[in-house]
N, C-alpha and C positions, 0 to 999 in steps of 0.2 A: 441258174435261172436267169434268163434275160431280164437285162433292168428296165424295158418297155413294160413289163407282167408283172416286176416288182411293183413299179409307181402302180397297179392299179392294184393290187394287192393292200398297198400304204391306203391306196382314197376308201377301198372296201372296208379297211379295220378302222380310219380316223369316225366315220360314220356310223358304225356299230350302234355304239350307245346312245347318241346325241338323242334318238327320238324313242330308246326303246322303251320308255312306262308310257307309249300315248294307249299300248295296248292293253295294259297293268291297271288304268284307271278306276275302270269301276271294281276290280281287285281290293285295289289301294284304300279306296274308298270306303270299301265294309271292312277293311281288315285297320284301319286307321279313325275310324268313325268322323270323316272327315268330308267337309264340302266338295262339291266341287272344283271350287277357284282351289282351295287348300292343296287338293292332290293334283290337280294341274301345275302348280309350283314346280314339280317336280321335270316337267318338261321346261315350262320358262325358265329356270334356272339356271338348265343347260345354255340355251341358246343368250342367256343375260351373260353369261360370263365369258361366251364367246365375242358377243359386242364390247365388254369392257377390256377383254384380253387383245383383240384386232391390233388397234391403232399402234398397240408396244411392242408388237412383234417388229416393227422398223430398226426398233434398240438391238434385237439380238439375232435377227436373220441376214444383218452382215458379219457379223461376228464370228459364227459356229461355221464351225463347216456343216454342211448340208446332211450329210448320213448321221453324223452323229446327231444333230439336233432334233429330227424325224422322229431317230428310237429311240432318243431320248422323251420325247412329245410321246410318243405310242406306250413307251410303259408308263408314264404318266398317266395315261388314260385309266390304262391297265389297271393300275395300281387301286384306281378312286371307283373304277367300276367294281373291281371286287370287294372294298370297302362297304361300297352299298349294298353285296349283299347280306353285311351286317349290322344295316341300321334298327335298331330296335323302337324306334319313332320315327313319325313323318320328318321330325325337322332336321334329324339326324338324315336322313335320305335324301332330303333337298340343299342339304350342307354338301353331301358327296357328289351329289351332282354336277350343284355348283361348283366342285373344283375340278368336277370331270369337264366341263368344259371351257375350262381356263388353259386348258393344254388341246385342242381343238384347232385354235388359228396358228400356234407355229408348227404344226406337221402338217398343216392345209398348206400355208402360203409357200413352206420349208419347201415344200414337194412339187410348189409352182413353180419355184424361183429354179429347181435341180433342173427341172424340163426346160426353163426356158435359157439357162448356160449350158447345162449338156446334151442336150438334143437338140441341136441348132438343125439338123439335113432330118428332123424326123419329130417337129414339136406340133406338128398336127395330127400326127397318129397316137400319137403319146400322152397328148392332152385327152386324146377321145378315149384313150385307155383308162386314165386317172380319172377324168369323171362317172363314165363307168364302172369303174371300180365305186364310187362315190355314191349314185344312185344304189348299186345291188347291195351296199355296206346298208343304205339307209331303211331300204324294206325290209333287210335280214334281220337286223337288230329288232324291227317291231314282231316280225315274225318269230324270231327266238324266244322272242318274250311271250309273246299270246300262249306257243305250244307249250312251253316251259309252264306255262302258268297253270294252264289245263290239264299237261300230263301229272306233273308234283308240287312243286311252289315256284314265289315268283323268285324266293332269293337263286335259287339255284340258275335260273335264267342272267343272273347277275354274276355268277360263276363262272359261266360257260362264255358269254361273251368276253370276263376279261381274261379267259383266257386266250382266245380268239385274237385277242388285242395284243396279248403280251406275244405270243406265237407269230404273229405282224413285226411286229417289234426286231424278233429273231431275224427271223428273214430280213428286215432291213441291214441289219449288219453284217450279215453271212453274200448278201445278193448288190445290194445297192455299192456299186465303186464311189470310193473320194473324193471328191471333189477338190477344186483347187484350193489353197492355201486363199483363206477369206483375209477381206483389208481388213482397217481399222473403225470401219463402217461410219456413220453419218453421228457426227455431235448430235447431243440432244437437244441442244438450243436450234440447231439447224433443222431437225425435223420439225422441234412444234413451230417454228416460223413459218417451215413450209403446208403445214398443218393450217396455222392461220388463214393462209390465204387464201387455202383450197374453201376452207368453209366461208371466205366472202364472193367467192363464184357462185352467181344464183343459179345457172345453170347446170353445177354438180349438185349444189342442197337440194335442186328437185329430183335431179338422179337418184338422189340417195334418197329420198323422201317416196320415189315409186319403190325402190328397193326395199325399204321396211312395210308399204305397203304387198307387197307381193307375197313376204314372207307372212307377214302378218297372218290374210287370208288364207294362206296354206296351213297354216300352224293351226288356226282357228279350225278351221274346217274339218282336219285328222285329227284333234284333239277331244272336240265337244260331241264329234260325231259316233264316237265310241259310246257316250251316254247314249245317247239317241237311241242308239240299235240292242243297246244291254239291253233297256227296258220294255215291257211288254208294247206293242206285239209280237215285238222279234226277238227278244231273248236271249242274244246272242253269245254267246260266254267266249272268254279271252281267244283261244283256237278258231274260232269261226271271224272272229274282229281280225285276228292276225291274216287271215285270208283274203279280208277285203281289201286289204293293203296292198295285195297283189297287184288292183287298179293303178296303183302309183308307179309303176314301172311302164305304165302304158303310156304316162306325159314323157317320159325319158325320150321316147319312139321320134319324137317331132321335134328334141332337140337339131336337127341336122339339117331337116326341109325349113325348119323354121329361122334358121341362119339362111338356106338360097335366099328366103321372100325376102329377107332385110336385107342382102346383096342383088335383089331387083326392086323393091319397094320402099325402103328405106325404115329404120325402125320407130319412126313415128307412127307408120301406118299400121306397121304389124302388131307394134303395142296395144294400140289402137282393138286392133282384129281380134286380137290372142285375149285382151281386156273383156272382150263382149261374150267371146265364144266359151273363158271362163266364168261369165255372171251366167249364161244359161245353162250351163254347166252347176252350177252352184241352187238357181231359182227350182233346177230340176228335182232337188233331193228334199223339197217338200210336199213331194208327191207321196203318195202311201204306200206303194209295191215297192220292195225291197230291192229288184231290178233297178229301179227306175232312180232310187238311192244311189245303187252302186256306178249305173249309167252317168250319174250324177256326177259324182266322184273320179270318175276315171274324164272328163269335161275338164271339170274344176282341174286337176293336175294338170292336164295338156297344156293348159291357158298356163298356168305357171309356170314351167318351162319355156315356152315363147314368149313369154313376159320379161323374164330374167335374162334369157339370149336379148332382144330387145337393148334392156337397161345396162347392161353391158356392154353392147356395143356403142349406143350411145355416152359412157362413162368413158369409153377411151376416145370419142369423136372431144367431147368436152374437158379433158384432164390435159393434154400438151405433155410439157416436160415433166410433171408429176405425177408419172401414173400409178405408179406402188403404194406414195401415198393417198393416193385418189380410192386405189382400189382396196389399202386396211380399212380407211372411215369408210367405204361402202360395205366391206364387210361388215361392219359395227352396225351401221345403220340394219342393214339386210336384219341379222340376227337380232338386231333389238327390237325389230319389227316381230319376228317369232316370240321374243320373250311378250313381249305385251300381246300377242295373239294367240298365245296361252293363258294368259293372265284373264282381261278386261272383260271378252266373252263369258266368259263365268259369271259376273253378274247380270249380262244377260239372261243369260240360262235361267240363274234364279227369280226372273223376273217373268218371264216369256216361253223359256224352253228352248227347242232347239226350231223354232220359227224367228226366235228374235235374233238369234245365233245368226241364222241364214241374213236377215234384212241388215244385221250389221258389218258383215263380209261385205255385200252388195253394195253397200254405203261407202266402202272404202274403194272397191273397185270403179263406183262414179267419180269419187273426188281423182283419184289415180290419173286417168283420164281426164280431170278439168287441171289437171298441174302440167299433164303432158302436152297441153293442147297449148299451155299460156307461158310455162315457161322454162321448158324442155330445150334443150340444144336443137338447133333448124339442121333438118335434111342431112345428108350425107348417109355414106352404107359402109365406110371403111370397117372393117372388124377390128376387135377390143386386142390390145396387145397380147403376147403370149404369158407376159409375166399377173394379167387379170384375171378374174375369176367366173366362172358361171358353175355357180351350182344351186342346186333349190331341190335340198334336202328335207 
């Protein structure tokens, strides 16, 4: 197997799991006699311990060599997603979660850093393969789950994924070549110094500030919007949710034109653009026709995706000599923004429903917007190193 198809094979199986109970919820829900915020954990969790894992991935991604630390990361996943599918409690399933995505950020970044030393004549095709791979890992996983759930239960959905993951895994070491003989990587006094000073650049705290903003509203939106549609009118039972996820493959599409505009326009404006065209995107789906929902949704993605390209590229315009460490805390950031955009919505919900759900996205897509405006990095269109990230899973 070519290791172009591998790397996207690694981004398909690292994303599996990460988002797959957003389809399980109202599941979870009657089968755990639990709140909303309660079974939402079960998605923030993931994404929490991908923010707390990020930044320490700098300790050990000089260190391993590159294949083996990948399938190392991937049967870790493996491992905690089959786990879950023997939690006999919610807290036990938000326990496996959480360590399922503790091993997240080093086959993510493990898999950036392989592309951007071995693919020097070919790290733009390879990139577009890996995230790719990244995107269809992250709709597969909710879809596995929904049908899973529908056709027999949800553990078995839990089954099949990590085996999916461990089979990722295989492939990594059967397909993926060695890489060189790694140094003795960065003291750890030397990275949190260089840590320190990333976080007194105001110009990356708001990068990373739109960053967890972005994800936030993504997280919120596919999470809360499964209650919405379970309940009457629409009734939608986990199979039919898993479908409308389908819409999230359609923001993937504008990943590509959405890089030309910031290499003619610059990513102030496109953020800007992608920011707006995601709130009407977002105000649409509280409209009553279930079209107009999904119409809704498939908006809302688009914007996120050019949101993300955006903040990215502006995160390597603003990082200089530090971009790896620039780009773990942004990872941190990004994914802490999802964990709390699982979380916090929830007691919206219980307050408002899935109207207050909507006005609270909205709210963070203005601020997004007034941080971009005031203290955002100025101009420029260079695009984000090879060794950074853009995903917005």
């Amino acid at each position: 197997m070519h290791d172009s198809w591998i790397v996207a094979i690694i981004g398909f199986c690292i994303f599996l799991g990460v988002y797959s109970t957003q389809t399980l919820l109202p599941t979870l829900q009657h089968l755990f006699a639990a709140s909303e915020v309660q079974v939402s954990a079960t998605v923030s969790a993931t994404t929490a311990a991908v923010a707390v894992a990020s930044p320490l991935v700098g300790l050990v991604v000089d260190r391993w060599e590159r294949r083996h630390l990948i399938a190392a990361a991937l049967f870790g996943l493996a491992l905690f997603t089959l786990l879950s599918a023997s939690a006999n409690s919610l807290a036990w399933l938000v326990a496996y979660r959480f360590a399922t995505g503790l091993f997240v950020p080093f086959a993510y970044i493990g898999t950036m850093s392989y592309i951007a030393e071995s693919r020097a004549s070919r790290v733009g095709s390879t990139m577009a393969l890996f995230v790719s791979g990244t995107v269809i890992g992250g709709f597969s996983g909710r879809a596995v789950s929904g049908l899973f759930a529908g056709a027999s239960n949800w553990r078995l959905a839990f089954v099949v994924l990590g085996i999916l993951t461990a089979l990722g895994a295989v492939a990594t070491i059967l397909s993926l070549p060695l890489t060189a003989r790694p140094t003795a990587g960065t003291r750890t006094s030397l990275l949190l110094a260089s840590y320190g000073e990333i976080l007194k650049t105001p110009a990356l705290i708001a990068v990373f500030a739109t960053g967890f903003g972005t994800l936030f509203a993504q997280v919120a939106m596919f999470t809360y919007v499964n209650f919405h549609l379970s309940a009457a009118p629409y009734g939608l039972g986990p199979a039919m949710l898993a479908g409308i996820f389908g819409v999230y493959l359609v923001g993937a599409v504008v990943t590509l034109p959405a890089g030309r505009a910031i290499d003619r326009f610059g990513y102030r404006r496109v953020f800007f653009a992608a920011t707006a065209t995601g709130m009407v995107g977002v105000l649409l789906t509280l409209a009553a026709p279930l079209w107009a929902i999904i119409g809704g949704l498939a908006i809302s993605a688009s914007g996120t995706f050019a949101c993300q390209a955006a903040a990215t590229t502006a995160l390597g315009q603003a990082a200089g000599k530090g971009r790896s460490q620039a780009a773990g805390l942004y990872v941190a950031f990004y994914y802490l923004g999802g964990s709390v955009g699982g979380a916090l919505p929830g007691f919206f919900w219980q307050g408002g429903g899935w109207p207050a759900c909507v006005m609270l996205v909205a709210a963070s897509q203005i601020l997004a917007m007034g941080i971009v405006a005031t203290v955002w990095p100025s101009g420029g269109t260079s695009h984000l190193s090879p060794k950074s990230t853009r995903t917005a899973n």
